[in-house]
C-alpha positions in Angstrom: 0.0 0.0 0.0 1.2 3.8 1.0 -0.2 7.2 1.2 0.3 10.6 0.3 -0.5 14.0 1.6 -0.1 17.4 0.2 -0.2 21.5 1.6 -0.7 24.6 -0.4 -0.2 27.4 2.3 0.4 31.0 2.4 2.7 30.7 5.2 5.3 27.8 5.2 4.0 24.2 4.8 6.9 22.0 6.2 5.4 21.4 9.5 2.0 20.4 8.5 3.8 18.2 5.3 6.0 16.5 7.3 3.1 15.6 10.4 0.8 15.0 7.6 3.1 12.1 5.8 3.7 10.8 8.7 0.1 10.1 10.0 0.4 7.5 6.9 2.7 5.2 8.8 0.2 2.3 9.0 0.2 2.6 5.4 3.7 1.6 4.1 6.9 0.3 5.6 9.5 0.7 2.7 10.0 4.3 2.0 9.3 7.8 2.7 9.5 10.9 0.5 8.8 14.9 0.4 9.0 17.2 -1.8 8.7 21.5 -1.4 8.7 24.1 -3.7 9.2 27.8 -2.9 10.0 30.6 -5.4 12.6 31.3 -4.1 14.7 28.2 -4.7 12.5 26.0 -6.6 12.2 22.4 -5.9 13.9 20.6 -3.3 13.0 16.6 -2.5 14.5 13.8 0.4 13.8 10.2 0.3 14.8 7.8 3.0 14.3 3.6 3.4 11.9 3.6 6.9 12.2 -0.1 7.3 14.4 -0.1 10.4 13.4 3.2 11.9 10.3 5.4 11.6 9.3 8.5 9.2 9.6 11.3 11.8 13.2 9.9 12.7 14.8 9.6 9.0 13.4 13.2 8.1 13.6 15.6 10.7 17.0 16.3 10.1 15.9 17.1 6.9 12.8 20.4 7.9 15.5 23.7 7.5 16.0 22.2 3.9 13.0 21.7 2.8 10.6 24.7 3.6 8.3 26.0 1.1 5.1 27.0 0.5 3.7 24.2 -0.9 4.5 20.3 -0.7 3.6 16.9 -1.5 5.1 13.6 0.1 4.5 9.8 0.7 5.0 6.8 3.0 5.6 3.9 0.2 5.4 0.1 0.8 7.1 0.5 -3.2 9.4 2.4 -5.3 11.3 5.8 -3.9 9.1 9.3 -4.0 8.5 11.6 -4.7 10.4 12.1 -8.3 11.5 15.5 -9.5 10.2 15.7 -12.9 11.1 18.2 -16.1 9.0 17.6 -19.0 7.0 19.9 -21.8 5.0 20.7 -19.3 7.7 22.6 -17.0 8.9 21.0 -13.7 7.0 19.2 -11.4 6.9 16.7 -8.5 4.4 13.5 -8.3 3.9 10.7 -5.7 1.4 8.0 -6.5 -0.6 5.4 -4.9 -1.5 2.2 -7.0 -0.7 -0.9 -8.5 0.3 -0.8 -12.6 -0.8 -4.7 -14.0 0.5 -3.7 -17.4 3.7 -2.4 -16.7 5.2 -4.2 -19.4 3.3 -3.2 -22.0 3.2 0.3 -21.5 7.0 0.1 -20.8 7.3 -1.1 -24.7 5.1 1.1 -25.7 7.0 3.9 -24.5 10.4 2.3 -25.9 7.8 2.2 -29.4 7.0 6.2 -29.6 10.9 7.0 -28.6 11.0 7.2 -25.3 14.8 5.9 -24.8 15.5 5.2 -21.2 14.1 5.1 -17.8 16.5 6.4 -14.5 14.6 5.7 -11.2 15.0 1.7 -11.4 14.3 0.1 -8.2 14.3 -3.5 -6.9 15.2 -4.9 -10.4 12.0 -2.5 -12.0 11.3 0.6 -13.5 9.9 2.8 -10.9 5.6 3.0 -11.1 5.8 6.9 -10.4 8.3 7.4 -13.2 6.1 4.9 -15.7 3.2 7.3 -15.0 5.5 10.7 -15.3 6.6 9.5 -18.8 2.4 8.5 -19.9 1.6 12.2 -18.7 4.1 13.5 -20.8 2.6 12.4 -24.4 -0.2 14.5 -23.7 -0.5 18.4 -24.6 -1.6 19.7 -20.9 -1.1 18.2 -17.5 -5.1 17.5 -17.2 -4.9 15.9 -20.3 -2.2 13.6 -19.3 -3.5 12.9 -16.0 -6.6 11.6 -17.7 -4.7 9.3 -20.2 -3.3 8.3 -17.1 -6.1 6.7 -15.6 -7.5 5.1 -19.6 -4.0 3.5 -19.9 -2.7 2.0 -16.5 -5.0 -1.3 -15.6 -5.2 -1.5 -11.7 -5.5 1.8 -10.2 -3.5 5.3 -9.8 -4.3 7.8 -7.5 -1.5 10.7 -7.2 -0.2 14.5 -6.4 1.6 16.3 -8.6 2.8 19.6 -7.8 4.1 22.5 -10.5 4.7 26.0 -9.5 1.0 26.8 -9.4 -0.4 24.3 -7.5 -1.1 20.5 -6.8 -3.0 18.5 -8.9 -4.7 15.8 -7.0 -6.4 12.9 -9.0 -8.3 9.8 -7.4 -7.9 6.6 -9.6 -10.7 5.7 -12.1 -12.8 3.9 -10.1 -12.2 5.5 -6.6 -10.8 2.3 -5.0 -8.6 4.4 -3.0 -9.6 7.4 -1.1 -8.6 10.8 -1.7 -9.8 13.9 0.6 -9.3 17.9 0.6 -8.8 19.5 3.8 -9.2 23.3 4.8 -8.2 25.7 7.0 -7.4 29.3 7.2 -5.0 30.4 5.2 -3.9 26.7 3.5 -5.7 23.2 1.7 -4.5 20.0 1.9 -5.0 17.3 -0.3 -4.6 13.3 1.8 -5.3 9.8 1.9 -6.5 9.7 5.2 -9.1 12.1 6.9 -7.3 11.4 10.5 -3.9 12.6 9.3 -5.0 16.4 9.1 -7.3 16.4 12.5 -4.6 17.9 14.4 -3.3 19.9 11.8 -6.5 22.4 12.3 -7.5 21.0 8.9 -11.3 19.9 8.1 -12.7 18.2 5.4 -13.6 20.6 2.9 -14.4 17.8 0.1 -14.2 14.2 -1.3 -12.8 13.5 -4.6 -15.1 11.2 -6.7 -13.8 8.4 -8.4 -11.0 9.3 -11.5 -11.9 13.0 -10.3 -8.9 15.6 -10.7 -8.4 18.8 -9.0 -6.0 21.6 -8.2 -5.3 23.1 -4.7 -3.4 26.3 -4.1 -3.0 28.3 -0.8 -6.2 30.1 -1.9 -8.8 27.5 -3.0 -9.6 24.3 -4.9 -10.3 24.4 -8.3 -12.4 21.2 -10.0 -10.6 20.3 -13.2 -12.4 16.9 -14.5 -15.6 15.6 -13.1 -16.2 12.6 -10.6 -17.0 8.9 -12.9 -20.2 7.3 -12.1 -18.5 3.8 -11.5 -16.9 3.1 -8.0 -15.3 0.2 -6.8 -14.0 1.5 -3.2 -11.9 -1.2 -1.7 -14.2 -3.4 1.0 -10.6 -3.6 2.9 -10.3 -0.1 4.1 -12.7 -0.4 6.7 -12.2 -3.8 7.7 -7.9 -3.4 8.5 -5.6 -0.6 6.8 -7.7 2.3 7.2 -7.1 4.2 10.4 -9.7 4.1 12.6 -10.4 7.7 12.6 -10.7 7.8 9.0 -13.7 8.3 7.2 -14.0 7.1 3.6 -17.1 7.8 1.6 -18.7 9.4 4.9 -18.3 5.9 6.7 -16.0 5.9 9.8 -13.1 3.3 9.7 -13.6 2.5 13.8 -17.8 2.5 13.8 -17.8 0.2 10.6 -15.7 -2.6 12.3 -17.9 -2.3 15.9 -21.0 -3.0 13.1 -19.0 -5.7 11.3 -18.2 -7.1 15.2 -22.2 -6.9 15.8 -22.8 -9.0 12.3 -20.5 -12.0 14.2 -22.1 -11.7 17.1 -25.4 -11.9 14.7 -24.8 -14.7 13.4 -23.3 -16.7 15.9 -26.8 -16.5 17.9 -28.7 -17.2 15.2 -26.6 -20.6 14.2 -26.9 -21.4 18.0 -23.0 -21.7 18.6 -21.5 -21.8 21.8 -20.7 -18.9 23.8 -17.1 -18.6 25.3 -16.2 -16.8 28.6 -14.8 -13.8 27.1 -14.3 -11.7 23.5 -11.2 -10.3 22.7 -9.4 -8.7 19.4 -6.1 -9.8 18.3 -3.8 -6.2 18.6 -4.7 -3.5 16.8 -6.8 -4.3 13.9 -9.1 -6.7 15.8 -9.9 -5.2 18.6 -12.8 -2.8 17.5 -14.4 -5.4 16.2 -14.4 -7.7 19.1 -15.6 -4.5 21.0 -18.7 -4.7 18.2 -19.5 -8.5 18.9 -18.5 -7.9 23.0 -21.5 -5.5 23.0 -23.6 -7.2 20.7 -23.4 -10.8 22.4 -23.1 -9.5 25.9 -20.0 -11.2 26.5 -17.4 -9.4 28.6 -14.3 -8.1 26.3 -10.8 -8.7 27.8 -7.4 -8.4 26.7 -5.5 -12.1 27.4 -2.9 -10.7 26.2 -0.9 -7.0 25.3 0.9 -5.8 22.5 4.7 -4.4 23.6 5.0 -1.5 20.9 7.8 0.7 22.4 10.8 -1.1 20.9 9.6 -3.9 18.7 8.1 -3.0 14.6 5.4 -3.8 13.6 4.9 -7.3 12.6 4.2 -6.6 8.5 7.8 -4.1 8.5 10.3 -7.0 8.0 10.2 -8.5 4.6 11.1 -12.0 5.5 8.1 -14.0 6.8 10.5 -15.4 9.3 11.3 -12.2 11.1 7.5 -11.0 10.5 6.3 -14.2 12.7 9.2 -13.3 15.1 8.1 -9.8 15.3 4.4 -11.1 15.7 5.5 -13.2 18.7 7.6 -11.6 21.2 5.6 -8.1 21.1 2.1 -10.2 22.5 2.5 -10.9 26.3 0.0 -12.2 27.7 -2.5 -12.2 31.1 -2.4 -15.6 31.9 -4.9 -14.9 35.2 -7.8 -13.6 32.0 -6.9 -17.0 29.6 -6.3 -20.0 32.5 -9.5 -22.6 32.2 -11.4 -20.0 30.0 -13.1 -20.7 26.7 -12.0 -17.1 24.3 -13.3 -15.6 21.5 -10.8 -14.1 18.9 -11.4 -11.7 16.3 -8.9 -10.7 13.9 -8.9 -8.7 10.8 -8.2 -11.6 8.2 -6.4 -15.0 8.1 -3.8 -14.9 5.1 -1.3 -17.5 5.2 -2.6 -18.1 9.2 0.9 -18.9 10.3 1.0 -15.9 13.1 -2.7 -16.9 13.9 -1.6 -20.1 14.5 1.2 -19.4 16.5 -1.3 -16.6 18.8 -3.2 -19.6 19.2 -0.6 -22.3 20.4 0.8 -19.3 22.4 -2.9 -19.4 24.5 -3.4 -23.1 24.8 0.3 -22.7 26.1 -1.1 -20.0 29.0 -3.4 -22.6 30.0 -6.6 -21.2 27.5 -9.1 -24.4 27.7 -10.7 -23.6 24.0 -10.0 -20.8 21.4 -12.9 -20.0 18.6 -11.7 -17.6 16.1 -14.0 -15.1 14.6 -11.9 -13.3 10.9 -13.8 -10.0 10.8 -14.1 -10.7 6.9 -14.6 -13.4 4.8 -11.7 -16.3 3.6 -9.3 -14.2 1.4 -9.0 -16.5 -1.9 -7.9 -13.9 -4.5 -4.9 -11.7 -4.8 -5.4 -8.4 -5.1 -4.9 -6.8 -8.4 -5.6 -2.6 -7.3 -4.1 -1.3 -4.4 -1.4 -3.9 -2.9 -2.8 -4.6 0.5 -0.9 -7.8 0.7 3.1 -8.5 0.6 2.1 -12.5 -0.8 3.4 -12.4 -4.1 1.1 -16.0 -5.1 -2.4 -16.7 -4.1 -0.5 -19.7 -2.8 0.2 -18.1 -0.1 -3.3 -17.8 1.2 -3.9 -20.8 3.4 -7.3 -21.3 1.5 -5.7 -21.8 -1.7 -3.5 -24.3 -0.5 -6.5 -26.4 1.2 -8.2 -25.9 -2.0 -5.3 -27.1 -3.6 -4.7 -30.6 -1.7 -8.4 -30.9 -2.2 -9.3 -30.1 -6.4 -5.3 -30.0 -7.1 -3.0 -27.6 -8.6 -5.7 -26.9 -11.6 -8.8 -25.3 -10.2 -11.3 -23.6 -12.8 -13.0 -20.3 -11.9 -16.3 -21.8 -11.1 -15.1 -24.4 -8.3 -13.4 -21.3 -6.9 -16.7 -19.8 -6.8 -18.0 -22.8 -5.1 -15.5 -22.2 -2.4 -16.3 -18.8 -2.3 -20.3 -19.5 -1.5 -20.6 -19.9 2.2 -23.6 -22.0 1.6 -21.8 -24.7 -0.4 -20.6 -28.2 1.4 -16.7 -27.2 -0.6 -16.8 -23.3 1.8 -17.9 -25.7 4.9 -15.2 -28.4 4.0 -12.6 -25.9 3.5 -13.7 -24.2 6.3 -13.2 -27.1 8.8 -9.8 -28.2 7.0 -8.5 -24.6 8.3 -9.5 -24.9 11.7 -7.8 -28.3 12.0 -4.7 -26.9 10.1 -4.3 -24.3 12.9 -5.6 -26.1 16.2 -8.7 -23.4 16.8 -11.5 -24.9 18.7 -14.1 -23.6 15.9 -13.8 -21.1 13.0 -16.3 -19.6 11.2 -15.3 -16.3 9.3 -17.5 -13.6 8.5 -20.1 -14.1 5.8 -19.6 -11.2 2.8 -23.4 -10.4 3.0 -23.1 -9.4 6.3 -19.8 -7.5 5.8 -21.0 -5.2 3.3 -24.1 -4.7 5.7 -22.0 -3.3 8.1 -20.3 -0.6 5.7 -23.6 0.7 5.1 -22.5 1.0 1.5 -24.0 0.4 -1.8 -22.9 -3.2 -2.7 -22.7 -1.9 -6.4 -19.9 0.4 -5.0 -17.5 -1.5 -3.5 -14.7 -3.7 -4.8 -14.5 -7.6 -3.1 -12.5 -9.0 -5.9 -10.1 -10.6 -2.8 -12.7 -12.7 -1.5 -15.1 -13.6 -4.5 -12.8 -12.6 -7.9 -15.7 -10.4 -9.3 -14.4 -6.5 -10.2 
């Protein structure tokens, strides 16, 4: 994943840019990036790798050089940003947020109309942000290249791009990432995330629309190209990466997952299962929603155990799975008087490979826990995703359903018995279901049902993208 924020301000913007980015931490683990301009010295950029120490760390060193009036930046689970750009259309900075499935193609197509090299490599590939710099370019005006932007790239492409008049903001074709304006006296922001501007002084002066551009200066926002109809907002926002004082599409990120809790709960009573001694979320991402289900079922909410955050990462930062399950391990210490002899309830956000899950769960039995039921706030992840990157796996082989699905059907499995899988009515969901929960010791599993999660976003299912869990886009 990653996100961006951006300032226009009639005073400096450094301050606000550099809290801004940083409130984007949850969102990217790799690299972090801002960019100024000021007309007095022009441009003027810093990129630094966060992955062994955090954003406000690697960049404060950097604030005296980098003050200007106006500013974009990043936190990037990808390539380095923000790039310095000088094209036909004068200098300018961009960071972008997205995921480019036809790279290759439009690399070759670039090579085809002259284009004859490519700088920013990184990690063996030509940098995304530098692929969509050199597609903007072919066109005549930076709108105009903006929107070939969006008809070329398959997956999705939100981004900031700032020239010496402003910053362009443009929210990807189909809105499957968010992109907000915030206002205050005297300066506009253009973010990812509605919480990283609250204590800024910012609020929310408007929401882009899907493949909607706009420009922000110190003075105002000017609408550029109009909002499509079609949006396919990614489902996964609101059930783990979006901070939970974020609002996307008007929905808050923390009172969406207490509702998605209460849909468990729901349906727990209504299939008559048992009810354990307490509720409790796996740190962070599941504990609103075990707060939903604890107040929906009645069922007092604990914490068995507590997460140890002042010196250890968090447990996606390290790239090797190894050191991830490590990480996952020694920061959960647990309250062995709240799990001796008790039956618990476990929500967490997801099960994707299921290995730390697995290990959580070994590591309560171990405290002397006498059964552990596991509650996934969303349904069984069976697809990779193809828009915004949510997930390091790089094969869908990764996902502990596909490989159950696998020893079941084999390494060739059409579309439709994926579907089958996928139906939480069909005998292959329950047999898959119950391979799982033997896989990983749990006492019973039974993940949330996708009816009942897009209940509890509120939103129109027509809008919302949950191509992870039933391959339909």
């Amino acid at each position: 994943m990653g996100g961006y924020f951006g300032v226009a301000s009639k005073s400096s913007c450094t301050n606000d840019l550099f809290f801004g980015i940083d409130y984007h931490s949850h969102l990217g683990t790799r690299r972090g990036g801002m960019a100024v301009y000021n007309e007095l010295d022009g441009f003027h950029r810093s990129i630094h790798n966060i992955e062994n120490a955090p954003f406000k760390s690697k960049f404060d060193g950097d604030l005296d050089e980098l003050e200007g009036s106006m500013g974009i930046g990043c936190i990037s689970d990808m390539d380095p940003q923000p790039l310095l750009i000088r094209s036909h259309h004068g200098a300018y900075a961009i960071t972008t947020v997205g995921k480019i499935n036809n790279a290759d193609q439009l690399i070759r197509r670039a090579y085809a109309r002259g284009n004859s090299h490519f700088m920013a490599m990184s990690g063996g590939k030509i940098n995304d942000t530098e692929l969509v710099g050199v597609i903007l370019d072919q066109a005549g005006s930076i709108v105009e290249g903006l929107r070939l932007v969006q008809e070329n790239i398959e997956g999705s492409m939100s981004l900031l791009l700032m020239t010496t008049e402003g910053i362009y903001a443009m929210r990807d074709r189909y809105g499957r990432t968010p992109m907000v304006i915030g206002k205050k006296k005297g300066a506009y922001c253009a973010s990812f995330e509605t919480s990283a501007f609250i204590n800024l002084g910012y609020e929310t002066h408007y929401e882009l629309g899907p493949g909607e551009i706009v420009l922000i200066t110190a003075d105002g926002m000017e609408k550029l190209s109009p909002a499509r109809e079609e949006m396919k907002i990614c489902t996964f926002l609101w059930v783990y990466y979006g901070f939970p004082t974020s609002n996307y599409e008007g929905i808050n990120v923390e009172e969406m997952r207490y509702q998605c809790g209460h849909m468990l709960a729901k349906r727990d009573q209504t299939e008559g299962r048992e009810r354990p001694d307490i509720v409790a979320g796996v740190p962070d991402s599941g504990i609103a929603h075990a707060v939903g289900y604890a107040n929906e079922s009645g069922i007092p909410y604990a914490r068995p155990f507590v997460k140890y955050t002042p010196t250890w990462a968090r447990s996606f930062m390290p790239t090797r799975q190894s050191q991830r399950e490590l990480v996952a391990h020694m920061k959960l210490l647990p309250v062995k008087s709240l799990i001796e002899n008790k039956s618990l309830l476990l929500i967490d956000d997801s099960i994707v490979r299921g290995t730390q899950l697995g290990q959580t769960v070994k590591y309560l039995y171990d405290s002397g826990a006498k059964e552990v039921h596991i509650r996934p706030a969303c349904p069984p992840l069976m697809y990779g995703c193809k828009y915004v990157n949510f997930s390091r796996s790089r094969s869908e082989y990764d996902y502990i359903t596909r490989r159950v699905i696998r020893d079941f059907e084999g390494s060739e499995v059409s579309d439709e018995v994926l579907a089958e899988y996928s139906d939480p009515d069909s005998q292959k969901y329950a047999d898959m279901v119950e391979e799982i929960r033997k896989r990983l010791d749990f006492t019973s599993l039974a993940f949330q049902r996708l009816d009942d999660l897009i209940e509890a976003t509120g939103m129109d299912p027509d809008k919302l993208c949950t191509y992870c869990w039933n391959g339909k886009e």
